[in-house]
C-alpha positions as CSV (number, residue, x, y, z in Angstrom):
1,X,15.5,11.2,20.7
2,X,17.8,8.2,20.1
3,X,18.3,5.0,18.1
4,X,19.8,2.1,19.9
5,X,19.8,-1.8,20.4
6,X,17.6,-2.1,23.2
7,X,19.4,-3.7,27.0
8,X,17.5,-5.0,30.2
9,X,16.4,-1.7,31.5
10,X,14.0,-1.1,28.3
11,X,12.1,-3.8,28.5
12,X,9.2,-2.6,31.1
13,X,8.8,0.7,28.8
14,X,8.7,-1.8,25.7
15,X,6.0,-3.5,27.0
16,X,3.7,-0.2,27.7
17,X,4.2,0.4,24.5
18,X,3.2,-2.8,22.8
19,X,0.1,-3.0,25.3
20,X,-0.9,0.4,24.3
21,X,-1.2,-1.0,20.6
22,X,-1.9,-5.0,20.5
23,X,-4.8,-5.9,18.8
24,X,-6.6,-7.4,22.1
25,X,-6.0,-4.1,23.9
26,X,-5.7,-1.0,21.4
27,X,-9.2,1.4,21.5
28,X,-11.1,1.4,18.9
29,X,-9.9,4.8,17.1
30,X,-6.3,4.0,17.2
31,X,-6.7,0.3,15.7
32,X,-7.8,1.8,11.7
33,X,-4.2,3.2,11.8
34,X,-2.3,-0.4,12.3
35,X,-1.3,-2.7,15.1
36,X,0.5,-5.6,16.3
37,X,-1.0,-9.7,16.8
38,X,1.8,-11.0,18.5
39,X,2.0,-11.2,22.6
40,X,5.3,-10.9,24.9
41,X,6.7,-11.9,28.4
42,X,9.5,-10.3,29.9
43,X,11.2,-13.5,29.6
44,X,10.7,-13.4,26.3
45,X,11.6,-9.9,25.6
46,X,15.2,-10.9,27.6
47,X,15.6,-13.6,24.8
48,X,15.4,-10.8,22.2
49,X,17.5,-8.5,23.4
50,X,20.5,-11.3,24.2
51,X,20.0,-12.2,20.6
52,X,20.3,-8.1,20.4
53,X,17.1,-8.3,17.7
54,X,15.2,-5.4,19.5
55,X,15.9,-1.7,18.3
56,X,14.4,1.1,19.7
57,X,13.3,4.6,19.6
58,X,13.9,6.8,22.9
59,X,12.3,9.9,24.3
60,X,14.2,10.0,27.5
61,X,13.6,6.4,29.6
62,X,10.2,6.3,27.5
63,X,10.0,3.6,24.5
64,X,8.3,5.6,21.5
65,X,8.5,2.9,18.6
66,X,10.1,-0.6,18.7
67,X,11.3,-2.8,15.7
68,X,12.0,-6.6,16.4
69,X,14.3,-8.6,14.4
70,X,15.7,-12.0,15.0
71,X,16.6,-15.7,13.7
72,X,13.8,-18.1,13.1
73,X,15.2,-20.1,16.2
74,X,14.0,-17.2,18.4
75,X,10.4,-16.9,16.6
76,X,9.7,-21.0,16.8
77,X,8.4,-20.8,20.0
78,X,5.2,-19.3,18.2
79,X,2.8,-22.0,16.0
80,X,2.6,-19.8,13.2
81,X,6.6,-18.6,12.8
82,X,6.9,-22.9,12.8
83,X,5.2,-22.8,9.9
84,X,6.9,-20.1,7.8
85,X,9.9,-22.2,8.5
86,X,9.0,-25.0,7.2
87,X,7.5,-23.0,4.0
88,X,11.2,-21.4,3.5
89,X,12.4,-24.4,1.5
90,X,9.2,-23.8,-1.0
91,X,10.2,-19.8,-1.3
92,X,12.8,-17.7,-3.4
93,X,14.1,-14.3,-3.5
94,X,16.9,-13.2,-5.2
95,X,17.5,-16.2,-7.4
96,X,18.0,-17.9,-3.8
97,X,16.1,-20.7,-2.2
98,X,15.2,-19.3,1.5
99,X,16.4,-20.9,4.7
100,X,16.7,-20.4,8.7
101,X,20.6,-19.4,7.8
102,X,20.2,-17.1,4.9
103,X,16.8,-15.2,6.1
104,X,15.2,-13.6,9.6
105,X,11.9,-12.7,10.6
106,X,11.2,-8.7,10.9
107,X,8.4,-7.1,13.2
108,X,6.2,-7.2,14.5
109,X,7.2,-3.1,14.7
110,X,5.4,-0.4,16.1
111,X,5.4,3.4,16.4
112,X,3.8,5.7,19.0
113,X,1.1,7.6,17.3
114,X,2.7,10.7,18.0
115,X,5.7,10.1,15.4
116,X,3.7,8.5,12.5
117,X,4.2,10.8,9.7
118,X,7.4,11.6,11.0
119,X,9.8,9.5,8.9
120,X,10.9,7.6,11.9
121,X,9.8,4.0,10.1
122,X,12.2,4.5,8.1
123,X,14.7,5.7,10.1
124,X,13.9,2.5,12.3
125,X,13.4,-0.1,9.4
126,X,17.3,1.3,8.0
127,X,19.2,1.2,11.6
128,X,17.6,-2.7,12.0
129,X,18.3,-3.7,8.5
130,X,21.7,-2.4,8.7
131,X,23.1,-4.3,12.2
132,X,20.6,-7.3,10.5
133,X,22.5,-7.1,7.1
134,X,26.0,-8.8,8.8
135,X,24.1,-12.2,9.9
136,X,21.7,-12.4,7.3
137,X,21.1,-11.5,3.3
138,X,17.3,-11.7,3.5
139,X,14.8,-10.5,5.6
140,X,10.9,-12.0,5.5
141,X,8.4,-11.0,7.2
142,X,4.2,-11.2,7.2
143,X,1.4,-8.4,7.1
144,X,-2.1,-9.0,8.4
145,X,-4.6,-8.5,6.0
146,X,-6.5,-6.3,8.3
147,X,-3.6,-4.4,9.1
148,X,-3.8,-2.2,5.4
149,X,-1.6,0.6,7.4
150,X,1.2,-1.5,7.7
151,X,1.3,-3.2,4.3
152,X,0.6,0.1,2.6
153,X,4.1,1.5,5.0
154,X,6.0,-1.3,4.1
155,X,5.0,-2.0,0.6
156,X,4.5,1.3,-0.9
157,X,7.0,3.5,1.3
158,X,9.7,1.0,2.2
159,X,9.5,-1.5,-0.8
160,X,9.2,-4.9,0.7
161,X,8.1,-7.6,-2.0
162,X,5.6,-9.7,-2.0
163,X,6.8,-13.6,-1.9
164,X,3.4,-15.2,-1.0
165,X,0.1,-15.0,0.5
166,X,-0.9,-17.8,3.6
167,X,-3.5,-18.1,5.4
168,X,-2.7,-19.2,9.4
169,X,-5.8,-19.7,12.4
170,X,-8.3,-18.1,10.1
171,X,-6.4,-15.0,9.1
172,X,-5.2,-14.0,5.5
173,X,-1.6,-12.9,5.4
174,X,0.8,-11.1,2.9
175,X,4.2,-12.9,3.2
176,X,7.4,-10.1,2.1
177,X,10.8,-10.0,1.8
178,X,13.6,-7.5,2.0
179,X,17.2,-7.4,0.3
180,X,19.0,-6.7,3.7
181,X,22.6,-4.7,1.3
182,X,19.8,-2.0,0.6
183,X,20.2,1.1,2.6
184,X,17.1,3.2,2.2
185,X,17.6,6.8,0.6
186,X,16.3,10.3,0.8
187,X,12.5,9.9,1.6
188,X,12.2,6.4,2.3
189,X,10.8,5.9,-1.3
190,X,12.2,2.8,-2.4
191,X,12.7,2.6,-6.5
192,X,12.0,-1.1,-7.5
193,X,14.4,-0.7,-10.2
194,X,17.0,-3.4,-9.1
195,X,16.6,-6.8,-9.8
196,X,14.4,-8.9,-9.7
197,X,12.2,-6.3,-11.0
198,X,11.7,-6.2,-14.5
199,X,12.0,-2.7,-17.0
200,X,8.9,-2.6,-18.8
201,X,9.3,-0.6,-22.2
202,X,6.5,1.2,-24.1
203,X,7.1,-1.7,-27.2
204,X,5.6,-4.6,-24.2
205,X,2.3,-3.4,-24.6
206,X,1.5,-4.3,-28.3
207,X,4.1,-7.7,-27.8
208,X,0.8,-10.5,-27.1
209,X,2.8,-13.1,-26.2
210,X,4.7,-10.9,-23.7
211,X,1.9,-9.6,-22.3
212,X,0.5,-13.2,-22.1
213,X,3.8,-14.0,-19.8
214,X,3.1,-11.3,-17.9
215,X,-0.8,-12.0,-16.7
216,X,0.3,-15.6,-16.4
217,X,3.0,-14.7,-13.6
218,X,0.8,-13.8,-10.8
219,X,4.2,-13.7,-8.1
220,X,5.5,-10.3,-10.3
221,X,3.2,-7.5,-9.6
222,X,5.7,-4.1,-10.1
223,X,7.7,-3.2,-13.1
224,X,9.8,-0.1,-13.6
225,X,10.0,2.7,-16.9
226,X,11.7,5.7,-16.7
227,X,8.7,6.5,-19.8
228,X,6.8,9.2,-18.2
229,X,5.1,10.1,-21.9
230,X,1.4,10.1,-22.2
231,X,2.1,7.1,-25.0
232,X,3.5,4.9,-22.4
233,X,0.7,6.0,-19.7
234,X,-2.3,5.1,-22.1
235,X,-0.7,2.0,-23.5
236,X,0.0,0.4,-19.2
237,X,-3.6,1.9,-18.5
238,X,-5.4,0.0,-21.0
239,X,-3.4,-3.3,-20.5
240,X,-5.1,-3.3,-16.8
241,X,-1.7,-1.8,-15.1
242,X,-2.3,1.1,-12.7
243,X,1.0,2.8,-12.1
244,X,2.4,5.1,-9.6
245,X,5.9,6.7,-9.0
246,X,8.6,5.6,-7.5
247,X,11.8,7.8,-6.3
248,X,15.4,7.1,-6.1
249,X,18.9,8.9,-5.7
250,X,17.2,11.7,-6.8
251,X,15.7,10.2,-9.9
252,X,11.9,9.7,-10.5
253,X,10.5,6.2,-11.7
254,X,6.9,5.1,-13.1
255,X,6.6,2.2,-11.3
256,X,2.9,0.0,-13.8
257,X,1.8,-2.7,-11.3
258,X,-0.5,-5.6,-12.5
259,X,-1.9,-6.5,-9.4
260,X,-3.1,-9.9,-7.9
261,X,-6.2,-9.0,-7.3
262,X,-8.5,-5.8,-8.0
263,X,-11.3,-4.1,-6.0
264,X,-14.2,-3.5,-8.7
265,X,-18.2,-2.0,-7.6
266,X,-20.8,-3.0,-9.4
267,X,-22.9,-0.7,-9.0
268,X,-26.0,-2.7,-8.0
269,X,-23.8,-3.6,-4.6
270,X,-23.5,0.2,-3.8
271,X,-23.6,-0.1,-0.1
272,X,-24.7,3.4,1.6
273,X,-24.4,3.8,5.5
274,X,-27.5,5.4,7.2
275,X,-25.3,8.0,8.4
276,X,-23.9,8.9,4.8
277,X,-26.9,8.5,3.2
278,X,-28.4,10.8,6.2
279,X,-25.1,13.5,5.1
280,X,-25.8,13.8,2.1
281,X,-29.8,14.3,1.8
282,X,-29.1,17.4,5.1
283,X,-26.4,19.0,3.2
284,X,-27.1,18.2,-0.5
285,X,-24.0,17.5,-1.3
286,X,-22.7,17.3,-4.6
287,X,-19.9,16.1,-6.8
288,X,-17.9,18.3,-8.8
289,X,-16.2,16.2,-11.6
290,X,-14.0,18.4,-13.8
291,X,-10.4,18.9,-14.2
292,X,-9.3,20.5,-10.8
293,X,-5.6,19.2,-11.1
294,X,-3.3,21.5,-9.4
295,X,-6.2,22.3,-6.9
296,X,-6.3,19.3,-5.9
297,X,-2.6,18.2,-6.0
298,X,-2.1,20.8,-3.7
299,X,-4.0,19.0,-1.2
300,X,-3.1,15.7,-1.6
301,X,0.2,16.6,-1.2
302,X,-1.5,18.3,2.4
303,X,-2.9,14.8,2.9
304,X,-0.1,12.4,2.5
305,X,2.8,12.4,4.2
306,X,4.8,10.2,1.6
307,X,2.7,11.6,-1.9
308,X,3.6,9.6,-4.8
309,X,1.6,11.3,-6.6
310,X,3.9,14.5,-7.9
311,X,4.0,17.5,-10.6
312,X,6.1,15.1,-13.1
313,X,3.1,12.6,-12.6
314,X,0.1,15.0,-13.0
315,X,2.4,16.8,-16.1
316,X,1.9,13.3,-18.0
317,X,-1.6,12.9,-17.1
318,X,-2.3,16.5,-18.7
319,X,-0.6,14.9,-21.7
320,X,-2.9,12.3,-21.9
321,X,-6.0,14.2,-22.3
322,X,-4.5,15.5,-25.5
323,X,-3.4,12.3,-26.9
324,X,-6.0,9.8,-26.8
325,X,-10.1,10.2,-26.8
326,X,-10.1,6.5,-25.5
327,X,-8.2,7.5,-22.2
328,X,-9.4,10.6,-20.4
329,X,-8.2,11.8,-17.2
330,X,-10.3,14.0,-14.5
331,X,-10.7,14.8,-11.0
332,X,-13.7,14.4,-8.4
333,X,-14.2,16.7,-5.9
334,X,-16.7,17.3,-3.0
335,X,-16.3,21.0,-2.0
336,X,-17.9,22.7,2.0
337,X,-19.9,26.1,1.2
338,X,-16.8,28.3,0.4
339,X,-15.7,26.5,-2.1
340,X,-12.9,24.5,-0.2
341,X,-11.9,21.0,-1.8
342,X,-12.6,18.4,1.6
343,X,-12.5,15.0,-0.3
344,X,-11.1,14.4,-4.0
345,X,-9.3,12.0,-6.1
346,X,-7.8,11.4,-9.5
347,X,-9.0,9.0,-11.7
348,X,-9.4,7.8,-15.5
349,X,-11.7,6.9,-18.1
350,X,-11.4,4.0,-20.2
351,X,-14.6,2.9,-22.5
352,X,-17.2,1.7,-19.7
353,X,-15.1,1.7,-16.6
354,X,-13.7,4.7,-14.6
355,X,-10.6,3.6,-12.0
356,X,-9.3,5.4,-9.1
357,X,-6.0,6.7,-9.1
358,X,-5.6,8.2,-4.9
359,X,-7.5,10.5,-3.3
360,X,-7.6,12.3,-0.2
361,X,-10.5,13.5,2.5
362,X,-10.3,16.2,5.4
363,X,-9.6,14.9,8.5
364,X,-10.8,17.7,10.1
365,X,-13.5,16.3,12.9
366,X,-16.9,18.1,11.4
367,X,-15.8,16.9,7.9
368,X,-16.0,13.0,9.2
369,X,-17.7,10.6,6.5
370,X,-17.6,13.7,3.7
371,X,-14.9,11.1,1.8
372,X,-17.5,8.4,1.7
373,X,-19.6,10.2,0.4
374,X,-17.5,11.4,-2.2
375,X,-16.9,8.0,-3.4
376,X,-21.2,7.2,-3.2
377,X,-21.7,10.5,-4.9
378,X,-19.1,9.0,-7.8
379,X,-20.6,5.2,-8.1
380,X,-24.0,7.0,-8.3
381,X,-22.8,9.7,-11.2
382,X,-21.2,6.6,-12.8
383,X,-24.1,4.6,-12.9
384,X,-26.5,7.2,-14.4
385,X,-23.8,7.8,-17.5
386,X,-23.3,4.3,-18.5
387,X,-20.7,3.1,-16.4
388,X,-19.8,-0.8,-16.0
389,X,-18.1,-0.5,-13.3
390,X,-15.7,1.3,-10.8
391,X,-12.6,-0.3,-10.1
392,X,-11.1,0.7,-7.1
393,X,-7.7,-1.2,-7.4
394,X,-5.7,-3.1,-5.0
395,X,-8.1,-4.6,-2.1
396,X,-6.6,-3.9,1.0
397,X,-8.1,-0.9,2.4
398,X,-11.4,-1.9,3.9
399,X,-13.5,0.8,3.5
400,X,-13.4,-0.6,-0.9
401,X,-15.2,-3.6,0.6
402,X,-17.3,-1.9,3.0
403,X,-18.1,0.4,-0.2
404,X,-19.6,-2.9,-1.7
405,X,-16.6,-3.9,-3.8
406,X,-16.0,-7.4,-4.9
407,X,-12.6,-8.8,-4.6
408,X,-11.4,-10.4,-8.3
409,X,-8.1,-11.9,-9.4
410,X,-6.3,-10.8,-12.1
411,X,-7.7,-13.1,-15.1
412,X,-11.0,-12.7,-14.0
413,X,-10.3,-9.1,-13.5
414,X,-8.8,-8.8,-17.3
415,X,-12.1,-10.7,-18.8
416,X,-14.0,-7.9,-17.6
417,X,-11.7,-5.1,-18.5
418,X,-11.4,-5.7,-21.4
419,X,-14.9,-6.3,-22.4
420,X,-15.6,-3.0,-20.5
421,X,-12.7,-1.2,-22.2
422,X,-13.5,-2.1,-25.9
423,X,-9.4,-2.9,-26.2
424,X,-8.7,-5.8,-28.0
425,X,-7.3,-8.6,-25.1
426,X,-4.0,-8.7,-25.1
């Protein structure tokens, strides 16, 4: 298998490949795992390679995953790429106002099923930024909204920014940028610990007026803390943050994120399937909430290929149980008949509201909507105790709104939380 800048004689196994995954063409059970919008000619496809802005993965003389990279003069053939251009004068990253000479547009990029999982992204994403990085500073580029699977790779695993959301031809997009003199490292996990994001310390929390600043500026969603005490967790919980981890050069980061926008059931929009609602009457299932932790670590680290969620981060939630009544940590699990974990998650307490931390579900074929019905099993169990609401975090994925979730931004999001919390607002 082999890296290279793609010539002339790749460009019929190039196009397979994108035909096997564009949107107008991809079956149905490849498309929940990510595809690409844009269409190709060969004569296009020729432009892009004498630009040398298409780098490829080989298996032989067959294509296996494709990243495209080139200037904005290449990508204003297309309507929608002529208007990101002519947004780049309203945009900065860096300190720097963007332009056609200081930026490029990446993707669209895609990977042959066969190799997801495999780290070759990264390995893809690095070798393009690197050739990219001696025309240009910045890379931009734009997610589908309905493409969670990409945005998730690129935003959580890579570490792309957010700049901006658009809308363009009655889709919703997520507009990202890139520091092109960053070379990935070790797993791929990019540490948003250089500028421009911010260090958040513990003292933050209990400042009003900076936490004020901080729910005012919706274009800053990450901050960093090398704080992994339960004091620091409890105090970025209950200010609405929902953090994860973050790894570099060996080094381990909490990474709090304030998001945009939130996911949040009320429970009277509960929207059950016929066939989970069918599952779960034939096989009685039942929700095991408890405190399962290295159980079910154990399988989420099975499940995801790129875990965030590690021993130093289930250590501090541990911690938190014994610190604070207010803030109380537990897991969710839906076990088969001997006792085997096949859909779980993390979550926590606060007041009236649980939220969901990650979770994982079998993907074993005879175990196929036992994750749903995990999460119904949970909104249902939450609504008997008291519960205000379930907030399932960031939006994205679409089986939160298929769940019944409403989308809310972040101050209406915060009105709520803190009613449901019983915290004083910030």
């Amino acid at each position: 298998m082999e890296l290279k800048i793609a010539d002339f004689s790749d460009i019929e196994s190039t196009l397979r490949l994108h035909e096997r995954y564009h949107v107008e063409t991809i079956s149905p059970e490849d498309r929940e795992d990510g595809f690409v919008t844009t269409s190709f000619t060969k004569e296009q496809l020729t432009q892009l390679i004498e630009e040398e802005g298409l780098f490829l993965v080989k298996e032989g003389d067959e294509v296996l995953a494709y990243a495209m990279a080139a200037s904005w003069d290449f990508w204003s053939q297309w309507a929608m790429f002529r208007v990101m251009i002519d947004d780049l004068k309203n945009l900065e990253y860096l300190g720097v106002q963007l332009s056609t000479e200081n930026s490029y547009q990446y993707g669209p990029i895609c990977i042959d099923k066969s190799l997801r999982g495999s780290g070759i992204l990264e390995k893809l994403f690095n070798f393009s930024r690197a050739i990219m990085n001696h025309k240009y500073p910045i890379l931009v580029t734009f997610i589908n909204k309905k493409n969670p699977r990409s945005f998730a790779a690129h935003h959580r695993k890579i570490g792309l920014e957010i700049l901006q959301e658009f809308s363009f031809n009655g889709n919703e997009y997520y507009e990202m940028a890139y520091d092109t003199s960053k070379e990935l490292g070790g797993k791929g996990l990019i540490a948003v610990v250089d500028s421009p994001i911010e260090y958040l310390p513990l003292e933050s929390f209990f400042d009003k007026e900076r936490m004020a600043a901080i729910y005012e500026n919706t274009f800053q969603h990450y901050y960093w803390s090398d704080d992994f005490s339960a004091e620091y967790y409890v105090a970025q919980a209950k200010a609405g943050f929902i953090a994860v981890s973050m790894e570099r050069d060996g080094k381990l980061y909490l990474t709090p994120e304030i998001q945009k926008e939130y996911a949040i059931l009320d429970f009277k929009n509960l929207h059950i399937s016929k066939k989970v609602k069918k599952l779960i009457a034939r096989k009685n299932l039942k929700i095991e909430m408890g405190y399962a932790f290295d159980e079910l670590l154990v399988k989420l680290q099975e499940y995801h290929a790129f875990c965030w969620f590690n021993a130093i981060y289930l250590q501090t939630l541990k911690e938190v149980n014994e610190l604070d009544d207010n803030c109380h940590v537990i897991t969710v699990a839906l076990r088969d008949e001997e006792g085997k974990i096949i859909a779980g998650e993390f979550g926590y307490i606060i007041g009236r509201t649980y939220t969901s931390l990650t979770g994982f579900s079998s993907r074993e074929k005879k175990y196929a909507n036992y994750g749903t019905a995990q999460l119904v099993l949970l909104a249902q169990e939450l609504e008997k105790s008291g519960f205000d609401f379930f907030n399932l975090g960031q939006p994205y994925m679409p089986y939160k709104l298929d769940l019944g979730a409403t989308v809310y931004n972040r101050d209406e999001f915060l009105k709520r939380w803190f009613k449901s919390t019983n915290i004083e607002e910030k």
